[in-house]
Residue, then its C-alpha position, 0 to 999 in steps of 0.5 A: x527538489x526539497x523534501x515533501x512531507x509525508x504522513x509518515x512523518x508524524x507516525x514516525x516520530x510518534x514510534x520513536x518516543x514508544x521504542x527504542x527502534x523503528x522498523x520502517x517498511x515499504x517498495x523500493x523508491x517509496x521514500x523511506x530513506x529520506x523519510x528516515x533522514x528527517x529523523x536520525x542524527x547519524x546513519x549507516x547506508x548498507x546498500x552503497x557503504x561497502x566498507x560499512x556493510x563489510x564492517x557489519x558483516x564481520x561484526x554488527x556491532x561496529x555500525x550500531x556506535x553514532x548519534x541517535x536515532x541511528x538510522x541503519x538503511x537497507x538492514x536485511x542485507x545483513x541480517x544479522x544485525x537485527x539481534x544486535x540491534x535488539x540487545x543493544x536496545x535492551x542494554x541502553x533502555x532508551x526509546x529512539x535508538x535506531x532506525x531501520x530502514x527496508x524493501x524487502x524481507x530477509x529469508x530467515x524471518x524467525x529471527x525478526x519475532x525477537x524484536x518484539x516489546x523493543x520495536x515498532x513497525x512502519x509500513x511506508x507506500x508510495x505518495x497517496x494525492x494528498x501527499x504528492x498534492x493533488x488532492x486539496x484534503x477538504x475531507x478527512x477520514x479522521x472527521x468521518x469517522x468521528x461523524x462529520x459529514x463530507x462536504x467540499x467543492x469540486x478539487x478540478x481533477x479531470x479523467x485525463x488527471x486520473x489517468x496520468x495519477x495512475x500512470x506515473x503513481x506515488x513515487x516521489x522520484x517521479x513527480x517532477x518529470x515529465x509523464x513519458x520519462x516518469x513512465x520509462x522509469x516505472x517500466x524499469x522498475x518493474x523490469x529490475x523486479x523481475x530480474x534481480x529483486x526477487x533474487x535478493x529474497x531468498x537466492x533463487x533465479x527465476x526466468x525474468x520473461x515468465x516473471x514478466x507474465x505473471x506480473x502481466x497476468x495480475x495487472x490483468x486482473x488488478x482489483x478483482x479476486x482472481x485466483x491463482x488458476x486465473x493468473x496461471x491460464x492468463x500467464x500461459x503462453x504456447x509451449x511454457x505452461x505456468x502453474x497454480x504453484x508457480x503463481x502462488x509462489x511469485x505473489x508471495x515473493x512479490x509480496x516479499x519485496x513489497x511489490x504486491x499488496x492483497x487486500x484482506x476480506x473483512x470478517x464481520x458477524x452477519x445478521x442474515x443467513x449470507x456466507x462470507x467470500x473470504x478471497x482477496x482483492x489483487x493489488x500492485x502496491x501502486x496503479x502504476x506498477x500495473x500500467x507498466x506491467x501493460x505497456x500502457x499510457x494515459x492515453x491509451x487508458x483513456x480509451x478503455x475505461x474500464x481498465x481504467x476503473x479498475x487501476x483508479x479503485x487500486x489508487x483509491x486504495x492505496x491512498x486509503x491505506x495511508x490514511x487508514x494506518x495514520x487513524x489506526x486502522x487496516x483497510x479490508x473489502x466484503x463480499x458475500x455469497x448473494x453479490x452484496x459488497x463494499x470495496x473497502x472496509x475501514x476497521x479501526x483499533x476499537x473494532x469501528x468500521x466504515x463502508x466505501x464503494x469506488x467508482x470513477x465517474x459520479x454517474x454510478x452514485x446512486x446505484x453504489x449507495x444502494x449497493x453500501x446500504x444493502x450491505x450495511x443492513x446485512x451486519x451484526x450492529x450489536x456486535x460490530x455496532x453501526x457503520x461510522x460512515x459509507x461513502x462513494x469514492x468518485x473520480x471527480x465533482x463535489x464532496x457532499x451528503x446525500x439524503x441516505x446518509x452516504x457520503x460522495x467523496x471525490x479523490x482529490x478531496x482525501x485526507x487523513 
């Protein structure tokens, strides 16, 4: 398998030549390291290097000597590298010295505030469909946002397509397989979550079965506000009560190993007396961590919809989290108090934004423009200024304008 390019490249690149280190971020097997490897001329793997990490353990310094970009893979295995790192950086006063490669974030956490004005950050997810190929790109963000109306002919995705894209995700490892093994994996993967990444966190041992549950539990609940009550009720089990505080204290070492990924409400200012919901959205980093936390397959989404609507909008969002950062922008969801909402909110730098509902089928179109324009009418435009754009995100079909103004996006039409 050759190495497919990833919109990280360009972005990567791009922070090499503002700092003089990168701090590259992402889930195990998302594909930082190859990534990193495009860019570096030498490189130190602490995760298989035992004789390197023994060397860095002793004296960071030892490993920092190499051509740059210097790539340091898997640092927070020895964390005491990120200060040598730093005055090394400010020593050489030179942009693009290191890379920094990690799948999780170190316990002692203070110490990476240092870095700051010496390095940069790069969140890497798994492959989005345009990445993997499976979406032609017809239709960029970046032109909507700048005001160009969508528009592209049908990319040929099927349900069945989708079921399969949420199943198998983004992983590059995965793409070649076959679907029943590329599933095995992905149940491996959240396996060894349970039972030995979280330990790398912070040193604590927590039971791999409730572990199991409470990932059950959010792939339950993916794409919806679930508080921690929820998940806990949902967790229970006969003879083992799960708590608020148990849950509450997964997801945030989950979120730790870049396992989980909430999605922020966006805070606008509102022209109406409506009351912001400020709860966020769950999310696994990719669908497919939430099909394997529930023994699922394409087949059998295929025969629960609905499930399968909520796994296709945690897709949607993943993707548009990728192009969202290559455009400098997050991607945030509202909801007030009267039932109006948008399930992904588009901020830019500049204080932009743009309005995107998510359904699977083309047959809830009209019912989600209706639903964008009523929420677009509720915000403060001269503070936040005009929506730059409002779509419906759809399953499959054609990419066009309606006469509202909204625009129909199918999946495997996106791009950055």
């Amino acid at each position: 398998m050759g190495y497919r390019a990833r919109i990280a490249d360009a972005e990567l690149q791009a922070r090499l030549r503002a700092s003089g280190a990168v701090v590259v971020e992402g889930p195990r097997a998302c594909g930082k390291t190859e990534t990193a490897r495009r860019a570096a001329a030498s490189e130190v793997l602490l995760d298989v290097d035992r004789t390197a990490r023994a060397a860095a353990a002793l004296d960071p310094t030892l490993v920092l000597d190499g051509p740059t970009p210097r790539l340091i893979d898997e640092w927070q295995l020895e964390p005491a590298i990120w200060n040598h790192i730093r005055r090394t950086v400010d020593d050489r006063q030179l942009p693009g010295q290191f890379i920094l490669t990690g799948s999780a974030i170190p316990p002692d956490d203070a110490t990476r505030h240092t870095g700051a004005g010496r390095m940069l950050r790069l969140r890497m997810r798994p492959m989005t469909l345009f990445e993997s190929g499976h979406s032609a790109g017809r239709i960029s963000l970046a032109r909507l946002l700048a005001g160009e109306p969508a528009r592209a002919a049908d990319p040929g995705l099927t349900v069945r397509d989708l079921a399969v894209r949420v199943s198998v995700g983004g992983w590059p490892g995965l793409l070649d397989l076959p679907v029943p093994e590329a599933l095995m994996v992905v149940r491996g993967y959240l396996e060894e979550t349970a039972r030995a990444d979280l330990v790398r966190v912070d040193g604590l041992r927590r039971d791999p079965a409730r572990v199991m549950r409470v990932l059950r539990a959010l792939a339950r609940n993916t794409a919806t506000h679930a508080t921690l009550t929820t998940i806990a009720a949902d967790a229970t089990e006969p003879g083992d009560t799960v708590g608020d505080d148990t849950v509450g204290e997964y997801l945030r070492v989950l979120e730790r190993v870049m396992v989980v990924e909430d999605q922020p409400a966006w805070a606008p200012s509102l022209r109406s007396r409506s009351r912001l919901r400020s709860s966020a959205r769950r999310h696994f980093v990719d669908p497919s961590l939430a099909v394997a936390a529930l023994s699922a397959s394409p087949e059998q989404l295929l025969r629960d919809v609905n499930v399968l609507g909520f796994l296709f909008e945690s897709l949607v969002i993943r993707d548009l989290r990728v192009y969202a950062e290559a455009n400098q922008g997050r991607v945030l969801q509202y909801r007030d108090n009267t039932g109006a909402e948008a399930d992904a909110i588009i901020e830019t730098a500049d204080g932009g934004w743009a309005a995107f509902e998510i359904k699977l089928g083309p047959g809830r179109v009209d019912e989600a423009a209706a639903s964008l324009l009523r929420m677009s009418q509720r915000i403060d435009t001269e503070r936040a200024g005009p929506a730059r754009a409002l779509g419906v995100i759809v399953g499959f079909g054609y990419g066009y304008m309606r006469d509202d103004g909204v625009a129909v996006i199918p999946i495997g039409t996106l791009a950055p």
